[in-house]
C-alpha positions in Angstrom: 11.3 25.8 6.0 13.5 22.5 6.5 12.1 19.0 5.3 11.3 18.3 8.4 9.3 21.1 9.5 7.0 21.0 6.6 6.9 16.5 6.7 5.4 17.7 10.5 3.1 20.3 9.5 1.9 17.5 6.3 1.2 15.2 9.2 -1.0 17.8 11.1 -3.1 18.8 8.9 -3.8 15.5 7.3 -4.2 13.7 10.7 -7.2 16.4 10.7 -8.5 14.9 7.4 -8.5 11.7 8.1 -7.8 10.8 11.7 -9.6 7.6 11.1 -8.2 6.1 7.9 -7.2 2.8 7.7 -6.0 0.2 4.6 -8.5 0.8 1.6 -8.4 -2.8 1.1 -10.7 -5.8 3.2 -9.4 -8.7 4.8 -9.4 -10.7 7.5 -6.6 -13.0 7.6 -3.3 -11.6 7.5 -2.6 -13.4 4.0 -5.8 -12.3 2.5 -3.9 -8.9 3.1 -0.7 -10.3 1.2 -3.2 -11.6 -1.8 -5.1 -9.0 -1.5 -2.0 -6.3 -2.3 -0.6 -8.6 -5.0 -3.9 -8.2 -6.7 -4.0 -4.7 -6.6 -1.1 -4.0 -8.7 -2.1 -2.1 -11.6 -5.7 -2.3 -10.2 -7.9 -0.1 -8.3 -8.5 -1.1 -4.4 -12.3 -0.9 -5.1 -11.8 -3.8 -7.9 -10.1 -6.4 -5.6 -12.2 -5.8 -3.1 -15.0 -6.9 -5.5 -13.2 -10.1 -6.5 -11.8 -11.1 -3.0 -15.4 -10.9 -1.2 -15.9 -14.0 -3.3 -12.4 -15.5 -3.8 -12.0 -15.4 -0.1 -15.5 -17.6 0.5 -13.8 -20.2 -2.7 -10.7 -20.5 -1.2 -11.4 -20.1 2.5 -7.7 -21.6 3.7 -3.9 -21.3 2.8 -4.3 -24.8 1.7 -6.9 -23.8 -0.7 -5.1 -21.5 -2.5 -1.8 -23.9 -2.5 -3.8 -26.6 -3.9 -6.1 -24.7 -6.4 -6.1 -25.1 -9.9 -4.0 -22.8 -12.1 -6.2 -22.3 -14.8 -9.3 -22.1 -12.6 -7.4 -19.7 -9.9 -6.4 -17.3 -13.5 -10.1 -17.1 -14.3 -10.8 -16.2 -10.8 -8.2 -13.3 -10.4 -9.1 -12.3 -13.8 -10.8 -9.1 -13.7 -7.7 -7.8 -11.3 -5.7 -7.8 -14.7 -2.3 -9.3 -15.0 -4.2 -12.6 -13.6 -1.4 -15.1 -15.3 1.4 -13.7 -13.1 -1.2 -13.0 -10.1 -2.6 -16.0 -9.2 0.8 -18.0 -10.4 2.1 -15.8 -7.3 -0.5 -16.2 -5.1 -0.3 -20.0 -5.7 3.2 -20.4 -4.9 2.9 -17.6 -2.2 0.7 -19.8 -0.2 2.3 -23.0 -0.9 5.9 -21.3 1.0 3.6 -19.5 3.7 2.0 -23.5 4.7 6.0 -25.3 3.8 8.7 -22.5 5.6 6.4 -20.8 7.9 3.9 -22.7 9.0 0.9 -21.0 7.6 1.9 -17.6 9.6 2.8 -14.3 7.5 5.9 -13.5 8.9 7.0 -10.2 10.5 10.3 -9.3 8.9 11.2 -7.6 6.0 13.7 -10.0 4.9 11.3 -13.1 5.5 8.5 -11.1 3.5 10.3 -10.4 0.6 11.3 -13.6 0.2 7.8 -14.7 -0.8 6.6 -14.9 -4.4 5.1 -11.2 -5.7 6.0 -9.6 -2.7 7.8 -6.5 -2.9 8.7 -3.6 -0.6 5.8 -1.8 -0.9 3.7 -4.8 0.0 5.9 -5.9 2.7 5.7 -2.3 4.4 2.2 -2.7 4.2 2.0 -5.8 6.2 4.4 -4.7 8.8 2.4 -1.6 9.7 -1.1 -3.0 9.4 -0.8 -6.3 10.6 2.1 -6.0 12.9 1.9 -2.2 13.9 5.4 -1.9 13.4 6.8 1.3 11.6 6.5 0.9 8.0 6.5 3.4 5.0 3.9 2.3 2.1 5.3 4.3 -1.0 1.7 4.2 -2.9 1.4 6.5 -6.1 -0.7 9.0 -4.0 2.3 8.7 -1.5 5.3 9.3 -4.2 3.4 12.3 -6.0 2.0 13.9 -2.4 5.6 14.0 -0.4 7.3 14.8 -4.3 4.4 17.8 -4.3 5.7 18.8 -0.9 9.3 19.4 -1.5 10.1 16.1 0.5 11.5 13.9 -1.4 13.1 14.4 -5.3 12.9 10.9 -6.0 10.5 8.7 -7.9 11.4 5.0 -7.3 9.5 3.8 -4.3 12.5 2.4 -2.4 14.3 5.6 -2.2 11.3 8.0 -1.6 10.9 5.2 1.3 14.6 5.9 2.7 14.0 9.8 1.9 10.6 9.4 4.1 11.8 7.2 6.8 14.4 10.2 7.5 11.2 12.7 8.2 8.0 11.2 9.7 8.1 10.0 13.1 8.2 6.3 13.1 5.3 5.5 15.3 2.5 7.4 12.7 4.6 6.6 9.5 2.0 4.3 8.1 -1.2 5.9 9.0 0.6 9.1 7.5 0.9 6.7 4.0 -2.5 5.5 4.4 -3.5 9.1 4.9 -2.0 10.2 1.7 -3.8 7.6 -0.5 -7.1 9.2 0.7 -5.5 13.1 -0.1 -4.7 11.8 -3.1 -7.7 10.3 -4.0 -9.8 13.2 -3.0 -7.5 16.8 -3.4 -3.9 16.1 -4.8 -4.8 14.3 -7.7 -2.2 13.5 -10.7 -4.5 15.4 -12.8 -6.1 18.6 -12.1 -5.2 18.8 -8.5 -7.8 21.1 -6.3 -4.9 22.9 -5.0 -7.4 25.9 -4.0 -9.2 23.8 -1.4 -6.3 21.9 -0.3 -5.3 23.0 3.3 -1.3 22.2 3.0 -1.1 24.7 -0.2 0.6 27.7 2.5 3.3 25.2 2.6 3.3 23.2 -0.6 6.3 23.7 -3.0 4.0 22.8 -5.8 1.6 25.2 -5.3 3.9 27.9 -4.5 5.1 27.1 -8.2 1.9 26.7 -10.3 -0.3 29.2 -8.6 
């Protein structure tokens, strides 16, 4: 079975598991999206979501953010982890969002990674959610998942993004990603995976292996 044929069958059977998935994370601006993803590095989705239903009523504008505090913004972001680095890049984030782009998050890769803190895997994120535009999120879940699968060898999110860009069809590529953070949450775990009740094991090179 070729790459391709099992990346189609993956996308089958999960589109049956989760037809209806969408971003873990709650926003509703598209930079409470971008600040939202920054905080989530090293953190659970759950945790930011916690922190943001009231960060998002303190700081209800770009401005706000641009102009908080440092110290105050830190104690804020706090229980996200890493909250030095975070809200410094969520400061200076806003500020270049307001100054080069006029307060709009913009729609290119290029453009989004030149903000502060933002990386591929945020940037992908953006440009499938908020702009519907074909995007590959390499999550954790993703990276082990299409690794599991036989469809990609690599580890480093920017390659199993060029190794996955080859295989799914562009116009379900990021509900596909979003769909694998669920799986992986809830069957292809990093630990004890329930490979037994997992409905891709016929064609999963990890199971064929370890059962």
């Amino acid at each position: 079975m070729t790459k391709k044929e099992i990346a189609s069958l993956a996308c089958e059977e999960l589109e049956k598991l989760y037809p209806d998935v969408e971003c873990s994370l709650v926003y509703d601006k598209p930079y409470e999206l971008l600040i939202s993803t920054r905080l989530a590095a090293q953190c659970t989705d759950a945790r930011v979501n916690i922190v943001t239903e009231t960060l998002y009523k303190k700081y209800p504008t770009l401005e706000a953010f641009a102009e908080a505090d440092l110290a105050e913004l830190e104690q804020d972001v706090k229980p996200c982890g890493f909250y030095h680095t975070k809200a410094k890049s969520i400061k200076e984030m806003a500020g270049q969002l307001i100054s080069r782009f006029g307060g709009r998050v913009p729609d290119t890769m290029e453009e989004l990674l030149s903000l502060s803190g933002v990386g591929r895997k945020t940037a992908n994120l953006i440009l499938g959610d908020v702009y519907g535009k074909p995007a590959v999120v390499t999550d954790t879940h993703c990276i082990r998942i299409t690794g599991r699968l036989g469809l990609t060898a690599n580890k480093e999110p920017a390659k199993v993004e060029k190794d996955l860009i080859k295989l799914l069809p562009p116009e379900i590529s990021n509900h596909f990603c979003h769909q694998t953070v669920q799986f992986g949450r809830d069957i292809c775990r990093a630990r004890s995976p329930k490979c037994g009740e997992c409905s891709l094991n016929y064609f999963c090179r990890y199971y064929s292996k370890n059962k």
